[in-house]
C-alpha positions as CSV (number, residue, x, y, z in Angstrom):
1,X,-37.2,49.1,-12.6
2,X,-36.2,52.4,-10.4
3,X,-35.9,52.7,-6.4
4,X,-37.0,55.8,-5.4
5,X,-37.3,57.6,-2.0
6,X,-39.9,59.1,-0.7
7,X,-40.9,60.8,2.9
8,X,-44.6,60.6,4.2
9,X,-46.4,63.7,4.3
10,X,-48.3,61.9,7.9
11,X,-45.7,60.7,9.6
12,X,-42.6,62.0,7.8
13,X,-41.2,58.3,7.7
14,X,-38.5,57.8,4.8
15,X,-38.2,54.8,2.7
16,X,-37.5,53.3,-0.3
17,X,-39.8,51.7,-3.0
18,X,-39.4,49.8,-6.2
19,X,-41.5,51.5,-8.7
20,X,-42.9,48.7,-11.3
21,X,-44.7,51.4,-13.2
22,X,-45.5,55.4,-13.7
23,X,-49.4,54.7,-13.2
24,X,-49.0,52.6,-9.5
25,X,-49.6,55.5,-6.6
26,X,-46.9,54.4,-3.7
27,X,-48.0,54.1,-0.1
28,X,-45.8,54.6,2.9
29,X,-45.6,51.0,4.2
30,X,-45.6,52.5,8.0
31,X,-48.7,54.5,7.8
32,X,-50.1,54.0,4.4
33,X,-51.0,57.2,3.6
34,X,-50.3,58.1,-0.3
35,X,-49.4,61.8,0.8
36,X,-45.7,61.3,-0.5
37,X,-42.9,63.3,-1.1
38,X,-40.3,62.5,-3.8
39,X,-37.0,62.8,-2.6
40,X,-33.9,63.7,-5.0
41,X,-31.7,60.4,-4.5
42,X,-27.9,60.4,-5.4
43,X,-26.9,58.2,-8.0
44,X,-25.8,54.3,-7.2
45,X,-22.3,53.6,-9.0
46,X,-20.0,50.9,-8.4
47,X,-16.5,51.6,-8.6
48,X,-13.8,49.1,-8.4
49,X,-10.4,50.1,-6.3
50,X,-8.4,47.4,-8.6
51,X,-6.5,48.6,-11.0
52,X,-7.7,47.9,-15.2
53,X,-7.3,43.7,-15.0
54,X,-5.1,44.2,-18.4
55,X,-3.4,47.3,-16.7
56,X,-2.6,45.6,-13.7
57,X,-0.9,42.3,-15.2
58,X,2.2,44.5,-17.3
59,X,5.5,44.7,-16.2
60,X,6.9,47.3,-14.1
61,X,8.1,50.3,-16.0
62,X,9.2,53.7,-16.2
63,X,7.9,54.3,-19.6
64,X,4.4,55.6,-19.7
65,X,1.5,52.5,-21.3
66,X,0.9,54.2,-25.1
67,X,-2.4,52.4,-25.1
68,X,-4.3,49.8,-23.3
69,X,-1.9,47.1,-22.3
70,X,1.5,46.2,-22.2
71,X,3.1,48.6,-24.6
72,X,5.3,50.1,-23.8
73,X,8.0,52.8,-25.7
Protein backbone atom coordinates (compact mmCIF):
# COMPACT_ATOMS: atom_id res chain seq x y z
CA UNK A 1 0.00 0.00 0.00
CA UNK A 2 1.49 3.62 -1.02
CA UNK A 3 2.15 6.75 1.48
CA UNK A 4 1.40 9.68 -0.22
CA UNK A 5 1.54 13.36 0.68
CA UNK A 6 -0.75 15.69 0.44
CA UNK A 7 -1.30 19.61 1.51
CA UNK A 8 -4.89 20.84 2.46
CA UNK A 9 -6.42 23.21 0.19
CA UNK A 10 -8.17 25.00 3.85
CA UNK A 11 -5.53 25.11 5.99
CA UNK A 12 -2.52 24.25 3.76
CA UNK A 13 -1.49 21.62 6.57
CA UNK A 14 0.94 18.76 5.09
CA UNK A 15 0.78 15.23 5.91
CA UNK A 16 1.06 11.92 5.04
CA UNK A 17 -1.58 9.13 4.41
CA UNK A 18 -1.59 5.44 3.65
CA UNK A 19 -3.72 4.98 0.71
CA UNK A 20 -5.63 1.36 1.04
CA UNK A 21 -7.32 1.93 -2.19
CA UNK A 22 -7.80 4.30 -5.52
CA UNK A 23 -11.66 4.69 -4.76
CA UNK A 24 -11.12 6.05 -0.72
CA UNK A 25 -11.24 10.18 -0.99
CA UNK A 26 -8.38 11.27 1.80
CA UNK A 27 -9.27 13.83 4.45
CA UNK A 28 -6.79 16.09 6.07
CA UNK A 29 -6.81 14.74 9.60
CA UNK A 30 -6.29 18.53 10.98
CA UNK A 31 -9.21 20.08 9.36
CA UNK A 32 -10.99 17.35 7.43
CA UNK A 33 -11.59 19.00 4.49
CA UNK A 34 -11.17 16.68 1.25
CA UNK A 35 -9.81 19.76 -0.76
CA UNK A 36 -6.29 18.01 -1.18
CA UNK A 37 -3.41 18.57 -3.04
CA UNK A 38 -1.13 15.69 -4.21
CA UNK A 39 2.28 16.33 -3.57
CA UNK A 40 5.20 14.82 -5.87
CA UNK A 41 7.17 12.74 -2.97
CA UNK A 42 10.87 11.59 -3.51
CA UNK A 43 11.41 8.08 -3.58
CA UNK A 44 12.25 5.95 -0.14
CA UNK A 45 15.46 3.77 -0.82
CA UNK A 46 17.54 2.10 1.69
CA UNK A 47 21.13 2.03 1.03
CA UNK A 48 23.57 0.18 3.13
CA UNK A 49 27.15 1.98 3.83
CA UNK A 50 28.74 -1.71 4.35
CA UNK A 51 30.56 -2.95 1.81
CA UNK A 52 28.98 -6.44 -0.44
CA UNK A 53 28.95 -9.02 2.89
CA UNK A 54 30.90 -11.49 0.26
CA UNK A 55 32.98 -8.41 -0.86
CA UNK A 56 33.95 -7.43 2.39
CA UNK A 57 35.16 -10.89 3.83
CA UNK A 58 38.25 -11.44 0.85
CA UNK A 59 41.62 -10.80 1.49
CA UNK A 60 43.48 -7.74 0.90
CA UNK A 61 44.77 -7.28 -2.54
CA UNK A 62 46.18 -5.36 -5.19
CA UNK A 63 44.63 -7.37 -7.92
CA UNK A 64 41.26 -6.15 -9.05
CA UNK A 65 38.03 -9.01 -7.81
CA UNK A 66 37.24 -10.67 -11.59
CA UNK A 67 33.77 -11.39 -10.28
CA UNK A 68 31.81 -11.62 -7.18
CA UNK A 69 34.04 -12.94 -4.44
CA UNK A 70 37.38 -13.85 -3.70
CA UNK A 71 38.90 -14.23 -6.99
CA UNK A 72 41.37 -12.92 -7.58
CA UNK A 73 44.13 -12.86 -10.83
Amino acid sequence: MPIFEYQCQSCESEFELLIRSRESQPACPDCGSDELDKLISAPSAHVSTGGLPIASSCPPSDAPPCGPGCCRR
